[in-house]
LOVO-657591 format. One record per residue (C-alpha): x, y, z; residue number from 1; residue in three letters. Coordinates in Angstrom, 3 decimals, always signed. Layout:
BEGIN
<rec x="X" y="Y" z="Z" nr="NUM" rest="Ala"/>
...
***
This chain:
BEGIN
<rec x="+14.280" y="-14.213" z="-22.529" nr="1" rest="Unk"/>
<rec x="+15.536" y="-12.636" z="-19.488" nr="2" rest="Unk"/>
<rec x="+17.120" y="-14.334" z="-16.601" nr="3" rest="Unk"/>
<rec x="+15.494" y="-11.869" z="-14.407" nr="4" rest="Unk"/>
<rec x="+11.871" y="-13.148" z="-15.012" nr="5" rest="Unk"/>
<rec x="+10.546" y="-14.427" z="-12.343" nr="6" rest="Unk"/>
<rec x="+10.544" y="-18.565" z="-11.460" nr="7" rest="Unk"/>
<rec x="+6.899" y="-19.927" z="-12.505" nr="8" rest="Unk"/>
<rec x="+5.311" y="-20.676" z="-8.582" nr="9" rest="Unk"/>
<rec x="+3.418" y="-24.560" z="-8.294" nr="10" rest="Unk"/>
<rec x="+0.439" y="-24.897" z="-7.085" nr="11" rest="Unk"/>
<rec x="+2.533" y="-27.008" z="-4.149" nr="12" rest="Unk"/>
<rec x="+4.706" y="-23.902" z="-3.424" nr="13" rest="Unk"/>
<rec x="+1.175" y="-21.990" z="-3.124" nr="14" rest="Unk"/>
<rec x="-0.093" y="-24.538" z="-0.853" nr="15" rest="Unk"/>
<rec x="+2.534" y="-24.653" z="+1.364" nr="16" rest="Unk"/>
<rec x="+2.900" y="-21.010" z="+1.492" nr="17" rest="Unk"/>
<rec x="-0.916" y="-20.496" z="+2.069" nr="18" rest="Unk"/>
<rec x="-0.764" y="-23.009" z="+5.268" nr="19" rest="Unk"/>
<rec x="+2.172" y="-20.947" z="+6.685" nr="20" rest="Unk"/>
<rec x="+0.231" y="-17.792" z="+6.275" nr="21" rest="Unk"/>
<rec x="-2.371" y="-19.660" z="+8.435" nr="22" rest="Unk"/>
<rec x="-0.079" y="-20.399" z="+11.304" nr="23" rest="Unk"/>
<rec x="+1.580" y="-17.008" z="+11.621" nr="24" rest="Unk"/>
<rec x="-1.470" y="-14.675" z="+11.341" nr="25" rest="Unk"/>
<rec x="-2.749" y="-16.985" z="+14.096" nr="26" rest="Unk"/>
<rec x="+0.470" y="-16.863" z="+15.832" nr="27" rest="Unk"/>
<rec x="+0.355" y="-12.816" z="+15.392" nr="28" rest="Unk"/>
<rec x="-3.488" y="-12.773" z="+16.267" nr="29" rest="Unk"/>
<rec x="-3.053" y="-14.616" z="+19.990" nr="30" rest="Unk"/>
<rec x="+0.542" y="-13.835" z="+20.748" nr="31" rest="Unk"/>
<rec x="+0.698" y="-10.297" z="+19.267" nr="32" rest="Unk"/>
<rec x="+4.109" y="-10.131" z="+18.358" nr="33" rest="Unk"/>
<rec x="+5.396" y="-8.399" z="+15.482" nr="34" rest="Unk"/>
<rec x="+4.787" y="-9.185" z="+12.159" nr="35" rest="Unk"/>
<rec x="+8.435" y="-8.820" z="+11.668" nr="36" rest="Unk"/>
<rec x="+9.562" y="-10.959" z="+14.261" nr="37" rest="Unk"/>
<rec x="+6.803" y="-13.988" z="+13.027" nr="38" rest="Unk"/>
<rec x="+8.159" y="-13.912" z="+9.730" nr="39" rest="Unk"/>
<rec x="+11.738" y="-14.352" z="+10.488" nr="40" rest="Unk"/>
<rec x="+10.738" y="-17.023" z="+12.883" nr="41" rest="Unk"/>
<rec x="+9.312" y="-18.799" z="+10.116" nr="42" rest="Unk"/>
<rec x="+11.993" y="-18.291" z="+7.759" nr="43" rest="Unk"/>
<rec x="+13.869" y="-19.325" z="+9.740" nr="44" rest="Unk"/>
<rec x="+12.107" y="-22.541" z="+10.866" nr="45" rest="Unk"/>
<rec x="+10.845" y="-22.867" z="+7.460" nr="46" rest="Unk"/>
<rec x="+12.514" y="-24.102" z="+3.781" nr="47" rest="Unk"/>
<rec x="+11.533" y="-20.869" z="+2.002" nr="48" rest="Unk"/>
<rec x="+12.878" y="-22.225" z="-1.147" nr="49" rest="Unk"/>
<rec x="+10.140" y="-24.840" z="-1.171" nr="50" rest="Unk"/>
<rec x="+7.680" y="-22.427" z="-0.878" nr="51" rest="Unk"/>
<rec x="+5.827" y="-19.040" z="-2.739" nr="52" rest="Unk"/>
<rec x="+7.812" y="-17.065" z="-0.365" nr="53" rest="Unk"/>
<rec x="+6.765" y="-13.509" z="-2.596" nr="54" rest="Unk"/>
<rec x="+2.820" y="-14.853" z="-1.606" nr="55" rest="Unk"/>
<rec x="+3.836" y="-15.743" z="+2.068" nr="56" rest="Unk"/>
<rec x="+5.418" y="-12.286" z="+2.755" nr="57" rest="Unk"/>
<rec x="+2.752" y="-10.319" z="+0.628" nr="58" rest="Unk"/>
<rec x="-0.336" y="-11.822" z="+2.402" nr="59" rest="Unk"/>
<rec x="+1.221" y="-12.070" z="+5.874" nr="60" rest="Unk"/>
<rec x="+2.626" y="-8.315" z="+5.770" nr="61" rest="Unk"/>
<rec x="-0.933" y="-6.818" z="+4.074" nr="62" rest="Unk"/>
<rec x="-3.766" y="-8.541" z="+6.365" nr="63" rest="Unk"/>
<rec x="-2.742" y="-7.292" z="+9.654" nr="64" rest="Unk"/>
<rec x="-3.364" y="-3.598" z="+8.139" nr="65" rest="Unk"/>
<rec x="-6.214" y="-4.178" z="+6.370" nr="66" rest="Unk"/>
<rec x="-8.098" y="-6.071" z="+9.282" nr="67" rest="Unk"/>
<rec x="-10.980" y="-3.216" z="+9.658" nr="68" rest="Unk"/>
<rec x="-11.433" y="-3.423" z="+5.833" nr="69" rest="Unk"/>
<rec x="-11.449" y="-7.338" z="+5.607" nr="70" rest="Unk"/>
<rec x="-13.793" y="-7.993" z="+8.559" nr="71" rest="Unk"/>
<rec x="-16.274" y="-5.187" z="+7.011" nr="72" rest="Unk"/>
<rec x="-16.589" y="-7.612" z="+3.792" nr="73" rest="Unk"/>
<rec x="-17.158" y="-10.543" z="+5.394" nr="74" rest="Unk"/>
<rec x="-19.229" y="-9.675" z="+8.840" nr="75" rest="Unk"/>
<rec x="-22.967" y="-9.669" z="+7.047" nr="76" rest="Unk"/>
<rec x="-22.318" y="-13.039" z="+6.328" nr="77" rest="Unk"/>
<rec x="-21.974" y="-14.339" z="+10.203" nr="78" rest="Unk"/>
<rec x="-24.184" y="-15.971" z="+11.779" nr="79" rest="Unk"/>
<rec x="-22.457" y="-14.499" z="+14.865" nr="80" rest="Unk"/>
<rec x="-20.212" y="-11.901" z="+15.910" nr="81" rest="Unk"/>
<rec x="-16.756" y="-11.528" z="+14.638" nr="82" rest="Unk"/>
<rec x="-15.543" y="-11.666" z="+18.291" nr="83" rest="Unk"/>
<rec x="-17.277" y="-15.250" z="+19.133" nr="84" rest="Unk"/>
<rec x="-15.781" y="-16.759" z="+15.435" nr="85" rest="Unk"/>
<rec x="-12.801" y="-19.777" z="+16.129" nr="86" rest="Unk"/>
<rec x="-9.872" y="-18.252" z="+15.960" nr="87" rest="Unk"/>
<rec x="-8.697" y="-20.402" z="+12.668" nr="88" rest="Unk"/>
<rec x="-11.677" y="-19.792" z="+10.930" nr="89" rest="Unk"/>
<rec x="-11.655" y="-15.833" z="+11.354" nr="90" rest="Unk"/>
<rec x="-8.177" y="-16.328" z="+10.234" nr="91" rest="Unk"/>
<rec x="-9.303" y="-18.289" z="+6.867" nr="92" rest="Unk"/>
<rec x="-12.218" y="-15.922" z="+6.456" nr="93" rest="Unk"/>
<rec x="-9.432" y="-13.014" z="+6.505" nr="94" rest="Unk"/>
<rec x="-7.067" y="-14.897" z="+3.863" nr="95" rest="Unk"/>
<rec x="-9.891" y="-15.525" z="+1.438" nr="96" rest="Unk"/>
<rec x="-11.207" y="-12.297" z="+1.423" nr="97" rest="Unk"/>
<rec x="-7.977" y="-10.630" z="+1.093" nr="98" rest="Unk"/>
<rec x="-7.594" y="-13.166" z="-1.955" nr="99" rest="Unk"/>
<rec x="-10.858" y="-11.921" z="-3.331" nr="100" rest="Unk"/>
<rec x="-10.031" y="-8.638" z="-3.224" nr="101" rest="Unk"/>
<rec x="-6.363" y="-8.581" z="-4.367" nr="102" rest="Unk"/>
<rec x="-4.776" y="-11.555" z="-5.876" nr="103" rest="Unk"/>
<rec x="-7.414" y="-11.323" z="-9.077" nr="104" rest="Unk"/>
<rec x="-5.109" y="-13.482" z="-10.554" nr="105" rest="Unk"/>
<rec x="-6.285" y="-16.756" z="-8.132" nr="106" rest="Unk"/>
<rec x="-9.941" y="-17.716" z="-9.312" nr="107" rest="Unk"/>
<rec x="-12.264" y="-17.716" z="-6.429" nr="108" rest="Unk"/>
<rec x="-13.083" y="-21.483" z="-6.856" nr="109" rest="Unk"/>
<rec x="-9.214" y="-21.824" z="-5.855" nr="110" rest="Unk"/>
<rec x="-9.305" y="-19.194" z="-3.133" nr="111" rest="Unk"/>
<rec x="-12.551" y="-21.265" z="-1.378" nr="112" rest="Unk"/>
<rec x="-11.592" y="-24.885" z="-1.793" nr="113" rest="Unk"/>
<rec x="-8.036" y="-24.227" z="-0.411" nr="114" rest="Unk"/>
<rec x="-9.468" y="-22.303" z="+2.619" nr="115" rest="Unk"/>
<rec x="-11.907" y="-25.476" z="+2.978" nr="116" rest="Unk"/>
<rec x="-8.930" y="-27.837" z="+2.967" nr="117" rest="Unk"/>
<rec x="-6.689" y="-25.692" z="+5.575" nr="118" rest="Unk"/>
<rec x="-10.592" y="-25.219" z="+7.548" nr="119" rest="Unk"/>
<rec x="-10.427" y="-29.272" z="+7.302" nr="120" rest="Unk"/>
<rec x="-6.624" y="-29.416" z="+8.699" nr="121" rest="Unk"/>
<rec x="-6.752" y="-26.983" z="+11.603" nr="122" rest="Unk"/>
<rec x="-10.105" y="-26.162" z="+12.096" nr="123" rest="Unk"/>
<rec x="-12.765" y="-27.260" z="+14.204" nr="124" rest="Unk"/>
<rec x="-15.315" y="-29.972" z="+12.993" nr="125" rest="Unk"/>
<rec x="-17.313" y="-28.667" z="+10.997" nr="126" rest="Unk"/>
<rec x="-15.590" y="-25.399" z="+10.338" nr="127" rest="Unk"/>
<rec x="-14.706" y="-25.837" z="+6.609" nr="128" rest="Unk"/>
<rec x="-18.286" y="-25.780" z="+6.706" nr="129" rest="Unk"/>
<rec x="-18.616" y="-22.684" z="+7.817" nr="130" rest="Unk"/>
<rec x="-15.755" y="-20.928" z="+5.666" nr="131" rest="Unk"/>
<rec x="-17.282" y="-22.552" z="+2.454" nr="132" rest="Unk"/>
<rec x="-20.969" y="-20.796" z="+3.298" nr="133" rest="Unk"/>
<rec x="-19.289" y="-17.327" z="+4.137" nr="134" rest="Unk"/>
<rec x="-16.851" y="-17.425" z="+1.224" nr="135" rest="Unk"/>
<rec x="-19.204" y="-18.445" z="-1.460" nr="136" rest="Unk"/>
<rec x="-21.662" y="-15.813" z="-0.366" nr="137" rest="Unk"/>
<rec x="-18.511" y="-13.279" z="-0.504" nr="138" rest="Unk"/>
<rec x="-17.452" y="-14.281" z="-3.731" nr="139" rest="Unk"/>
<rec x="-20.652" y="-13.360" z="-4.898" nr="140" rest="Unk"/>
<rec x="-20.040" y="-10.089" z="-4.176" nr="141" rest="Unk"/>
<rec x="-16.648" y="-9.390" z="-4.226" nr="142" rest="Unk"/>
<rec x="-16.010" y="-11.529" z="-7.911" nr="143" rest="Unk"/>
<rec x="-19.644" y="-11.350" z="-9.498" nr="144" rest="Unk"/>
<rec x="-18.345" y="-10.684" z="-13.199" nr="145" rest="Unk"/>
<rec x="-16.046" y="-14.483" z="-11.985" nr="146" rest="Unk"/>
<rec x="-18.676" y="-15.811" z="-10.471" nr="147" rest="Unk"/>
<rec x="-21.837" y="-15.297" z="-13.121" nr="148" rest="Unk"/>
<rec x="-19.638" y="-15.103" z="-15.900" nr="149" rest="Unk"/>
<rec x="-22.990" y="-16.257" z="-18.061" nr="150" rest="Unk"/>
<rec x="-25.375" y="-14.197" z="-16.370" nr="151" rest="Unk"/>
<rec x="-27.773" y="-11.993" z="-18.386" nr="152" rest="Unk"/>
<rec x="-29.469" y="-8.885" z="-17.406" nr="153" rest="Unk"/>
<rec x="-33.046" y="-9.521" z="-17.607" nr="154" rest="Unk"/>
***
């Protein structure tokens, strides 16, 4: 074995890295300053080495251009428009659906109940609410063969 493979990531590491995503895209979405610049800050103010640092940079760097494409998946399943959605929640919404669509490797079941519990942590009220109705209807979509793995054609 190679002591180039790469460390095996906890699910802790994942968590951790998942709620910093959170803050800095909604750092980047109301301040609007770099990407760059948010990610040093947080490495900075952040123990990197207690975190999936690979996941943090990957997901932070990829939804800020891929916005247009994310919000497109997602915006059928509203019950208003994108513009009037809490600022957190359009932020979870984005994370999840960015999970759905490229990090096959995280089952959707994982990909919904940790946007629930960061929805629960920063969110408004009932606002996990809301991200678990949008996200389950996207998984359907975006993850059928994951999500019906039993289904038959009839």
């Amino acid at each position: 074995m190679s002591d180039n493979s790469p460390k095996k990531v906890t699910t802790s590491q994942r968590k951790k890295a998942r709620k910093l995503v959170l803050q800095a895209l909604y750092q980047w979405q109301l301040g609007q300053s770099s990407i760059s610049q948010i990610e040093a800050e947080f490495r900075t103010d952040n123990d990197f080495e207690k975190i999936d640092s690979a996941y943090f940079s990957e997901v932070f760097r990829e939804i800020p251009k891929t916005i247009s494409e994310l919000d497109k998946q997602f915006e059928a399943f509203l019950d208003r428009p994108i513009s009037d959605v809490d600022p957190i929640e359009i932020c979870l919404l984005r994370m999840g659906t960015f999970e759905f669509m490229h990090r096959i490797d995280i089952p959707y079941r994982v990909v919904i109940n940790e946007a629930i519990e960061l929805a629960k942590q920063f969110g408004g009220t009932d606002g996990h609410k809301y991200i678990n109705s949008v996200l389950d209807k996207l998984a359907l979509r975006l993850r059928a063969t994951e999500t019906r793995p039993h289904a038959s054609k009839d």
